[in-house]
C-alpha positions in Angstrom: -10.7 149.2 45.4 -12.1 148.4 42.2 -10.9 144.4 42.5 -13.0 144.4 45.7 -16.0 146.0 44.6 -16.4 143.5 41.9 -15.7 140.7 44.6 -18.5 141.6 46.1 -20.5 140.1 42.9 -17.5 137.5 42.0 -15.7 136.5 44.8 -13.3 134.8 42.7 -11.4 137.9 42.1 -10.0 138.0 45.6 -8.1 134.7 44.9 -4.5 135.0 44.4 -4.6 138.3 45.8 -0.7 138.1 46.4 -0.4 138.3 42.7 -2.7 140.9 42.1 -1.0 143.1 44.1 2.7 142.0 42.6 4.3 140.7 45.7 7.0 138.3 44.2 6.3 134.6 43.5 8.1 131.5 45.5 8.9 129.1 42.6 9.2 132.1 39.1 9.9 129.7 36.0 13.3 130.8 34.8 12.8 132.3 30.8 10.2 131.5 30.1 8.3 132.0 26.9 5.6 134.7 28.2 1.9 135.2 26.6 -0.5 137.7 28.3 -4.2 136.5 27.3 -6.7 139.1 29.3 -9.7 137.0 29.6 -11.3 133.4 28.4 -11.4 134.2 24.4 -8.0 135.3 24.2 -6.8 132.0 26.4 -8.9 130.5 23.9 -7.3 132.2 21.1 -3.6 131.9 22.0 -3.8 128.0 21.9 -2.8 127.3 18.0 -0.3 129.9 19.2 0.8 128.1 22.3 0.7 124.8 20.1 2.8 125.8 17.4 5.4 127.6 20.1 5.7 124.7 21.4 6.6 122.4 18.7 9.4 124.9 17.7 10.7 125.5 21.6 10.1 121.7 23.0 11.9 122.2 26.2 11.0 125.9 26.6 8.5 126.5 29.8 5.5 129.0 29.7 3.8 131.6 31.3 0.4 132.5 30.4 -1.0 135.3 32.7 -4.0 136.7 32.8 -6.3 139.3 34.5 -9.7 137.8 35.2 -10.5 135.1 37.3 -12.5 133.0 34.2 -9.3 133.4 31.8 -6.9 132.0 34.3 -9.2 129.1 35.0 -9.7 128.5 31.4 -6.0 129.0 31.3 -4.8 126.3 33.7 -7.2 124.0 31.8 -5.8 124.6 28.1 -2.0 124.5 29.6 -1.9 122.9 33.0 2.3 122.3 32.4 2.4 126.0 32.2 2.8 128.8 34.7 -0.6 130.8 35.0 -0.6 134.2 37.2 -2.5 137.3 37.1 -1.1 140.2 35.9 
C-alpha cells in the first residue's frame, strides 16, 4: 500500500514492480559481489568502494540494489556492467 500511495506523487515507484514484490528474476548473476545502497548518496557513496572491489575481484560481477527509484537510476549510471534491482 504504502509503494502506491507514494506513486501517486512519483510514479516511478511502480516500475519494476515484479521486484518489489520479490517474484524471482529471469537472468540472476551467479555470485555475485552484493552491495545494498538505499538511496542516491549511498550509490554515491559506495563508488570508491565499488572501485576498489573491483580492482581486487577483476572478473567478479556485481549487484547493487536499491530501494528508491532515484538510487537505482543513479545506480545504473555509476555501474551500468552491474546488476541493479530493488530490494
Amino acid at each position: 500500500r504504502h509503494l502506491r500511495r507514494r506513486a501517486l506523487k512519483s510514479p516511478a515507484y511502480l516500475e519494476h514492480w515484479d521486484e518489489r514484490v520479490g517474484q524471482a528474476y529471469p537472468n540472476p548473476v551467479q555470485r555475485p559481489i552484493w552491495i545494498h545502497a538505499v538511496s542516491v548518496g549511498d550509490t554515491r557513496a559506495a563508488e570508491p568502494l565499488v572501485q576498489a572491489l573491483r580492482r581486487h575481484f577483476p572478473d567478479s560481477p556485481f549487484l547493487i540494489t536499491q530501494m528508491k527509484p532515484n538510487g537505482r537510476a543513479t545506480a545504473q549510471s555509476l555501474f551500468p556492467d552491474a546488476q541493479c534491482r530493488y530490494l
